[in-house]
C-alpha positions as CSV (number, residue, x, y, z in Angstrom):
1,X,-5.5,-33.0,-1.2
2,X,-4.6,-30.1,0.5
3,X,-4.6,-26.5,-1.1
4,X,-1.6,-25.4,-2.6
5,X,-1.3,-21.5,-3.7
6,X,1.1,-22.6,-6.3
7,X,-1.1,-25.3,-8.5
8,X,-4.5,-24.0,-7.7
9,X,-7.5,-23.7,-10.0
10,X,-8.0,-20.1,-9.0
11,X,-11.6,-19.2,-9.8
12,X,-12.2,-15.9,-7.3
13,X,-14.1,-12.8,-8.3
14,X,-10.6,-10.7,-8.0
15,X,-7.3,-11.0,-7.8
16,X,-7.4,-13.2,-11.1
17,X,-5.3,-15.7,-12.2
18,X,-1.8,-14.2,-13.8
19,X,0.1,-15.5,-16.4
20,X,3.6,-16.2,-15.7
21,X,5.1,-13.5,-17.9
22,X,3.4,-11.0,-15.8
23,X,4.8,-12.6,-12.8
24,X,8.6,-12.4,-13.8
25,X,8.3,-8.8,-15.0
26,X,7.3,-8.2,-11.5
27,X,10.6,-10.3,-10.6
28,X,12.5,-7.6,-11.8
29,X,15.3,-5.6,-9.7
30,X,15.1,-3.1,-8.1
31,X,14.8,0.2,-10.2
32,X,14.9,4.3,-9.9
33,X,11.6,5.5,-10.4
34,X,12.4,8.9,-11.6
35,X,15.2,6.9,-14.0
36,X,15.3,6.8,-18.1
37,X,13.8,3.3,-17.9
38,X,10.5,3.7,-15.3
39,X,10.0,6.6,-17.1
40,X,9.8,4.8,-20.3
41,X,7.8,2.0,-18.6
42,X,5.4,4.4,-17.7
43,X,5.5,5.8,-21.6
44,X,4.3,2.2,-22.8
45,X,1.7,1.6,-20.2
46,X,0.5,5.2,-21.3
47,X,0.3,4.0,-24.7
48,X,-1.5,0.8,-24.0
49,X,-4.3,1.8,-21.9
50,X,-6.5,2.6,-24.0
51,X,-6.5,-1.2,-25.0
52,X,-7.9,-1.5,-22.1
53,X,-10.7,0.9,-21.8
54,X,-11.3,0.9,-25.2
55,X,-11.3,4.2,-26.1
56,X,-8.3,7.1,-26.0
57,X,-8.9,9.7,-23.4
58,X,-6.9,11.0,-20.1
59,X,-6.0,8.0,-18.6
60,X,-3.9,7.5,-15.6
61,X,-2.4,4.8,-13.0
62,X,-2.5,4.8,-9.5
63,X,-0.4,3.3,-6.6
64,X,-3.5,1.6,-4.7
65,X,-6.4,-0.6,-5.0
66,X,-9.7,0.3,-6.6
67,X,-11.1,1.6,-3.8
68,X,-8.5,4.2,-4.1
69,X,-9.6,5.0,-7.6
70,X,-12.9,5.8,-6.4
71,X,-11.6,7.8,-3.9
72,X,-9.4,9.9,-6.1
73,X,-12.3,10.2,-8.4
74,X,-15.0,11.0,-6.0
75,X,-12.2,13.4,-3.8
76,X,-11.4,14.9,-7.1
77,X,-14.6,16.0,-9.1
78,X,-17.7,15.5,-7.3
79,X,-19.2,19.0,-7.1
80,X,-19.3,21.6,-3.7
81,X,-22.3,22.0,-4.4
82,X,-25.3,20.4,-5.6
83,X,-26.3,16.9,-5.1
84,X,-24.6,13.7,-6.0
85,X,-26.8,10.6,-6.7
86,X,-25.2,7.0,-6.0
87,X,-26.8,3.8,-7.5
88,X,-26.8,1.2,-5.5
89,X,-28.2,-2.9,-5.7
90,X,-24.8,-4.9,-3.9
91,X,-22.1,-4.3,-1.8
92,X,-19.7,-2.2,-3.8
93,X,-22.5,0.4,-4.4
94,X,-22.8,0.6,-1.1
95,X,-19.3,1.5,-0.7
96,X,-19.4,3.8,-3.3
97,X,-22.1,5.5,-1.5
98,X,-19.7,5.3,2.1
99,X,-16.9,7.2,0.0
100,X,-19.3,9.5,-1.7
101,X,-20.6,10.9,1.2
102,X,-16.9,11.9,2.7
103,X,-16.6,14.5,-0.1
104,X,-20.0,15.5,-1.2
105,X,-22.4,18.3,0.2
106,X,-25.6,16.3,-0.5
107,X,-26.0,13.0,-1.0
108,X,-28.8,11.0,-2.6
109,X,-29.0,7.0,-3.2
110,X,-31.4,5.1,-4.9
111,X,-31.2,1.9,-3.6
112,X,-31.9,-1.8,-5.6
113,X,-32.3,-5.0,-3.6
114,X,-28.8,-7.0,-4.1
115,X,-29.1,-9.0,-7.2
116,X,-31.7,-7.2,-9.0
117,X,-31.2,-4.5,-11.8
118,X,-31.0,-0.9,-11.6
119,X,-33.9,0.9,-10.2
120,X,-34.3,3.1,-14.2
121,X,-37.3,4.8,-13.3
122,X,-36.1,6.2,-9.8
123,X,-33.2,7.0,-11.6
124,X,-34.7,8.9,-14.0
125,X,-37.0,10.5,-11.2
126,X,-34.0,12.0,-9.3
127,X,-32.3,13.5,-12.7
128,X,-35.7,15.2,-13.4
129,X,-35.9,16.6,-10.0
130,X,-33.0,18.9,-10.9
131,X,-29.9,19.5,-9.0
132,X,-27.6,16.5,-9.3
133,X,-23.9,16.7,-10.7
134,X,-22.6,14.0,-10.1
135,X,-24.1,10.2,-10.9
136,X,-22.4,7.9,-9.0
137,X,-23.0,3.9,-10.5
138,X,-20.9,0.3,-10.5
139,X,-21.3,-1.2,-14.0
140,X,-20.1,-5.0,-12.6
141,X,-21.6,-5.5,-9.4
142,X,-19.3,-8.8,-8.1
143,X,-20.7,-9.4,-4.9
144,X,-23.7,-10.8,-6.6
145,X,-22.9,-11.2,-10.0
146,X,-25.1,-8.9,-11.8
147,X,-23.9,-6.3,-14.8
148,X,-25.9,-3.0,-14.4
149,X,-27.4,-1.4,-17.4
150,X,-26.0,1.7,-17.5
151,X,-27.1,2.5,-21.1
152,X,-30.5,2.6,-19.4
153,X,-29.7,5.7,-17.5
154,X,-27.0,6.9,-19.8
155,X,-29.3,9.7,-22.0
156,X,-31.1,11.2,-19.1
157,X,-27.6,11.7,-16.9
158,X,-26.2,13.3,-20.2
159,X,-29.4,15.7,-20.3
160,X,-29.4,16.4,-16.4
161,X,-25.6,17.7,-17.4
162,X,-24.5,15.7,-14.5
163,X,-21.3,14.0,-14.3
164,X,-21.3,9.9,-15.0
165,X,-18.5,8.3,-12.6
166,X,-18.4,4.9,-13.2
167,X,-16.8,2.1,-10.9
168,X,-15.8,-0.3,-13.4
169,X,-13.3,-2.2,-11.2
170,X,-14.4,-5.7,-12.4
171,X,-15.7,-4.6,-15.9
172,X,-12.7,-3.0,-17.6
173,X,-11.3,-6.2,-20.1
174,X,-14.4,-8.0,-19.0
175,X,-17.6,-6.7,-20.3
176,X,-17.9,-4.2,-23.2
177,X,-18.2,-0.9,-21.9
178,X,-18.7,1.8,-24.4
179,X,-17.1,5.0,-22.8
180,X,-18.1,7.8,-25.3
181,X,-21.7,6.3,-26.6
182,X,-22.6,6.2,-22.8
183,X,-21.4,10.0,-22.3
184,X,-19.0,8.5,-19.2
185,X,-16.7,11.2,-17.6
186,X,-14.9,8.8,-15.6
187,X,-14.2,5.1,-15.3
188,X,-12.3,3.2,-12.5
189,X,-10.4,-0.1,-13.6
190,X,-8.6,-2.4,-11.1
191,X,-5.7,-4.0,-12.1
192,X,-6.3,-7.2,-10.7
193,X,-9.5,-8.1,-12.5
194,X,-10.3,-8.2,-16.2
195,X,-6.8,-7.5,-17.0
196,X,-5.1,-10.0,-15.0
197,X,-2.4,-8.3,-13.3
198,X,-1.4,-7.9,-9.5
199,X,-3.8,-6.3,-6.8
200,X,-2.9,-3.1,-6.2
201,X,-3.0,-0.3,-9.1
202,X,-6.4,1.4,-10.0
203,X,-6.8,2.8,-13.6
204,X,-8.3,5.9,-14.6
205,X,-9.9,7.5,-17.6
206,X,-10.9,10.8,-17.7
207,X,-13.4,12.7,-20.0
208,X,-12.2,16.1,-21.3
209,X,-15.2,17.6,-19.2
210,X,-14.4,15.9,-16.3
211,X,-10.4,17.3,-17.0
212,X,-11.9,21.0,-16.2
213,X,-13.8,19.9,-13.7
214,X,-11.1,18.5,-11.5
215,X,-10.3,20.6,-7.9
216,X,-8.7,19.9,-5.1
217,X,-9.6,16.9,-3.1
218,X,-7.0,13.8,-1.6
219,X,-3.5,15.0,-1.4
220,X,-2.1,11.7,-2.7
221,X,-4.8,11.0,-5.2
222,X,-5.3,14.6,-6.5
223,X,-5.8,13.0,-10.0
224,X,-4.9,16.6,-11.6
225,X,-1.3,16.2,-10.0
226,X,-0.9,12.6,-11.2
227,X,-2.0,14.3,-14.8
228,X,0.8,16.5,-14.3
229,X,3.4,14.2,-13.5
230,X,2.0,12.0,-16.4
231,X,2.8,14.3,-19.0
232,X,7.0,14.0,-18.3
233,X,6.1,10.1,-18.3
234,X,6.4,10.3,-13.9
235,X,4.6,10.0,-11.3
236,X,3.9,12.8,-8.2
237,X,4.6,10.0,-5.5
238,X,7.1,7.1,-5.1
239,X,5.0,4.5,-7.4
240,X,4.5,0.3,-6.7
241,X,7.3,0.3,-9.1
242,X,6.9,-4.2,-9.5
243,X,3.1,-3.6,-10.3
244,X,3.9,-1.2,-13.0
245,X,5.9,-4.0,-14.4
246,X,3.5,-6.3,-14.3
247,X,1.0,-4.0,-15.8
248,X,2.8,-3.5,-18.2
249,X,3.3,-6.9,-19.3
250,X,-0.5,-7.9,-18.6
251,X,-1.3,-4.8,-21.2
252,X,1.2,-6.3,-24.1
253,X,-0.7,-9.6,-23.2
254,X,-4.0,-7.9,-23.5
255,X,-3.1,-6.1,-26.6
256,X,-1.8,-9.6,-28.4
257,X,-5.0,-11.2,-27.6
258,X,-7.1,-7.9,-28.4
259,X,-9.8,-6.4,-26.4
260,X,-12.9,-8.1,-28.8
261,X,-11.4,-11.6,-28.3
262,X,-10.9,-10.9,-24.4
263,X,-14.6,-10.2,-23.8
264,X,-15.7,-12.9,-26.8
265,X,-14.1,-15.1,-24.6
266,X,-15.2,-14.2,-20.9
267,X,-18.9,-14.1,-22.5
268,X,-18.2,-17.7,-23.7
269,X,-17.0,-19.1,-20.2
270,X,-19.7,-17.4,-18.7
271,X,-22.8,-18.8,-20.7
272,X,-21.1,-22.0,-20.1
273,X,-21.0,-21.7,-16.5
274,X,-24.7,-20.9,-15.8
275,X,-25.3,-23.4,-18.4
276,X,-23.5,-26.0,-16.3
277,X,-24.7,-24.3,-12.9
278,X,-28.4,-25.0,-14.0
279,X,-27.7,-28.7,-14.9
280,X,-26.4,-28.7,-11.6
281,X,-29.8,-27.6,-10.2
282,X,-27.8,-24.7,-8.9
283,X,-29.5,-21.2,-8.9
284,X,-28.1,-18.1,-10.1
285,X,-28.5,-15.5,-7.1
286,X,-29.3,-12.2,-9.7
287,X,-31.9,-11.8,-11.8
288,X,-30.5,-14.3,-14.7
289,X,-31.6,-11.1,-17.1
290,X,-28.6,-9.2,-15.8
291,X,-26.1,-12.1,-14.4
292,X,-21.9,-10.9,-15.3
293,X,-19.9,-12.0,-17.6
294,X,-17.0,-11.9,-15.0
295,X,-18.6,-13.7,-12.4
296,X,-21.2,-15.9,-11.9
297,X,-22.8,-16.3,-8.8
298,X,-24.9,-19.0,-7.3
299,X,-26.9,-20.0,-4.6
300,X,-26.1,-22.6,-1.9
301,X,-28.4,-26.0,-2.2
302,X,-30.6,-26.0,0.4
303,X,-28.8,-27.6,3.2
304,X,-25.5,-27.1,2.1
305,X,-23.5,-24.0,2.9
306,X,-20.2,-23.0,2.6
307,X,-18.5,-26.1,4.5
308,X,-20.0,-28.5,1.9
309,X,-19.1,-26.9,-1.3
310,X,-16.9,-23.7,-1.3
311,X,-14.2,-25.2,1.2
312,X,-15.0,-29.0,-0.3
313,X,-13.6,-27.8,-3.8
314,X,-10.8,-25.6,-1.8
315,X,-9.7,-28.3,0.9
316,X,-10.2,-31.7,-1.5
317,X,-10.0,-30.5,-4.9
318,X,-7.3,-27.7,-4.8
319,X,-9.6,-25.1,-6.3
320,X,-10.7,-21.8,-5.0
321,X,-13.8,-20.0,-5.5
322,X,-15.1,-17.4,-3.6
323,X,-17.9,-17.3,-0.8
324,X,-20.3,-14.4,-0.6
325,X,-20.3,-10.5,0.9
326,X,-21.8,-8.8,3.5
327,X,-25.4,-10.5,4.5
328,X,-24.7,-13.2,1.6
329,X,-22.1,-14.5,3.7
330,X,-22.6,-18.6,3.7
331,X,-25.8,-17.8,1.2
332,X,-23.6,-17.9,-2.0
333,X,-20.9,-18.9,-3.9
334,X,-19.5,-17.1,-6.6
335,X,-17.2,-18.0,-9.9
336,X,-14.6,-15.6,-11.4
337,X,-14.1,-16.6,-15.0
338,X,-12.3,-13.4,-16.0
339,X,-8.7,-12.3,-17.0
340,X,-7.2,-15.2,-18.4
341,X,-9.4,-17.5,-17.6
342,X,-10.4,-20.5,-19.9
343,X,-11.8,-23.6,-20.6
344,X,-9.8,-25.8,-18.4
345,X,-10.5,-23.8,-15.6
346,X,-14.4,-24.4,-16.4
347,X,-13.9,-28.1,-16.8
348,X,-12.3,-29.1,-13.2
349,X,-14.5,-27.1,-11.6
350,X,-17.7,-28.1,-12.3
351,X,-16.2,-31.9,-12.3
352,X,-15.4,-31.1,-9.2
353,X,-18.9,-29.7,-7.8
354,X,-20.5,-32.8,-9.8
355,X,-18.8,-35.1,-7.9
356,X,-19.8,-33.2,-4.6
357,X,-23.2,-32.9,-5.0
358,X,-23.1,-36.5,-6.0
359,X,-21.5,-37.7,-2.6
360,X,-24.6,-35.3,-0.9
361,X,-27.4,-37.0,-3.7
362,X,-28.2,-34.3,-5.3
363,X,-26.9,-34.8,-8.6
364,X,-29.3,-34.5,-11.2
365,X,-27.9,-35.7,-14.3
366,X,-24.3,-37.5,-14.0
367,X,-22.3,-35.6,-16.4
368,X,-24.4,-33.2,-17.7
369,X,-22.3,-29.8,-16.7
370,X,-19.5,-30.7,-18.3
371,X,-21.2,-31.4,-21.1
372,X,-22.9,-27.9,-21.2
373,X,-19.3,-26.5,-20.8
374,X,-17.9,-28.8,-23.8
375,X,-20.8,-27.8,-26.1
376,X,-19.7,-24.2,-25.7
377,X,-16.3,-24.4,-26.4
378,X,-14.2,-23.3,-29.4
């Protein structure tokens, strides 16, 4: 079998899976984005973000990918002065700590090995030490599967007074994420994650105190002009006008489901894949105490590396997972099970990676993943 884009089972941390109303609402003509209708598109997605995030606020949509969230945020309120102290334990903290250090004066991380959980106590250290206004964190780290626990670190940044930036690209729709218990000033979503639309948009909410702390920063991702714009129901720039249609219809999907029944069900799929990955004898690569709901990820058997299994499932199975970043490279593979994900998904998968570990004799138990994944289904 040969892969095919069209039938796939498409199991990648990001871009998701999208459901075929969300692809015809991107099939939609041509339109004027300063017309009656855009504007009123961007009226409804207004009105349905905060299904998403889960909470009402200041919350915006912008033409690029969640790196350019981060951007716009970081560009936008990390302070001229003072420190700013990034998080980091995986790749995406990392590059939260490359953007950070383009637009703030002084810069300190705290670094995690990849795949183990936040380092609390430096945290904590670096708040006490005075100085920092900014804290910088992912929440869903999805180059090695690991959810950070930012409630943790959340009272001792709201005593510092520092603000709490979040990059919750991959956890938006996916994990619970408790915006105002947490005290976080600002949240980055990507479109193309939990909430199963196209690559290419990055979602914003904004606290109030992060709202008067906004200055200056990126010309096209001065989030204080997009705010502007936002209140006639327009945009500053010429938007991705087909991935606001799409996002659109991904949020009515979303908001027919319901937020609760979204993550219910992502927590589901994952227990049930590290339930069938360990009757698989496979490994999880984080510290199981802290593995993602979103994705799971998993180390190689010894002696078999990316040929064997991640390009096995793609080139004779017709199923796509993805491999791992940075100096995991050929060390991992990891499992999205986000968006619209389900049960099926689960089932050919690890039927799939049964029956490859099988051909290589390392097959524990015949049968026994998809059994864990059966037992956990509705």
């Amino acid at each position: 079998m040969s892969f095919d884009p069209e039938t796939t089972t498409f199991l990648i941390a990001g871009p998701v899976r999208i459901h075929p109303r969300v692809l015809r609402a991107m099939s939609t003509p041509s339109l004027n984005h300063r017309g009656d209708y855009f504007h009123g598109v961007v009226q409804e997605i207004r009105e349905l973000l905060p299904v998403a995030f889960g909470t009402k606020g200041h919350q915006l949509v912008l033409s690029g990918s969640g790196t350019a969230g981060l951007e716009a945020v970081y560009s936008s309120l990390l302070p001229r002065d003072g420190r700013a102290l990034v998080v980091t334990n995986g790749n995406f903290g990392d590059r939260s700590d490359a953007i950070v250090r383009r637009f703030a004066p002084e810069v300190t991380t705290v670094r995690a090995p990849w795949g183990q959980g936040l380092p609390v106590e430096a945290v904590r250290a670096e708040l006490e030490r005075g100085g920092v206004r900014a804290v910088c964190v992912v929440h869903n780290e999805t180059s090695v599967g690991l959810v950070n626990d930012l409630a943790a670190i959340a009272p001792a940044v709201r005593s510092s007074g520092a603000l709490f930036l979040v990059d919750g690209i991959s956890a938006v729709a996916g994990i619970p994420l408790p915006i105002e218990s947490w005290g976080i000033d600002a949240v980055v979503a990507g479109s193309q994650k939990g909430l199963a639309a196209p690559a290419g948009l990055a979602l914003v909410h904004l606290s109030d105190r992060a709202v008067a702390a906004l200055h200056p920063g990126s010309y096209y991702l001065d989030l204080a002009a997009h705010l502007r714009s936002l209140e006639k129901n327009d945009t500053p720039w010429t938007p991705a006008v087909p991935l606001f249609l799409a996002l659109a219809e991904a949020l009515r999907l979303l908001k027919e489901e319901g937020l609760e029944r979204r993550l219910a069900r992502t927590h589901r799929l994952a227990e049930a894949s590290r339930a069938a990955a360990g009757a698989l004898g496979l490994a999880l690569f984080p510290d199981p105490r802290y593995a993602s709901d979103t994705v799971t990820a998993l180390r190689n058997p010894d002696g078999l590396g990316d040929p064997q299994v991640r390009k096995t499932l793609e080139k004779e199975y017709n199923i796509l997972v993805q491999g791992g970043q940075g100096e995991l490279v050929g060390k991992i593979f990891r499992l999205g099970h986000m968006g619209i994900a389900d049960w099926p998904d689960l089932l050919v998968t690890f039927a799939a990676l049964e029956r490859i570990l099988g051909q290589h004799g390392r097959l524990p138990r015949p049968g026994a993943a998809l059994a864990e994944v059966v037992a956990r289904m509705p």
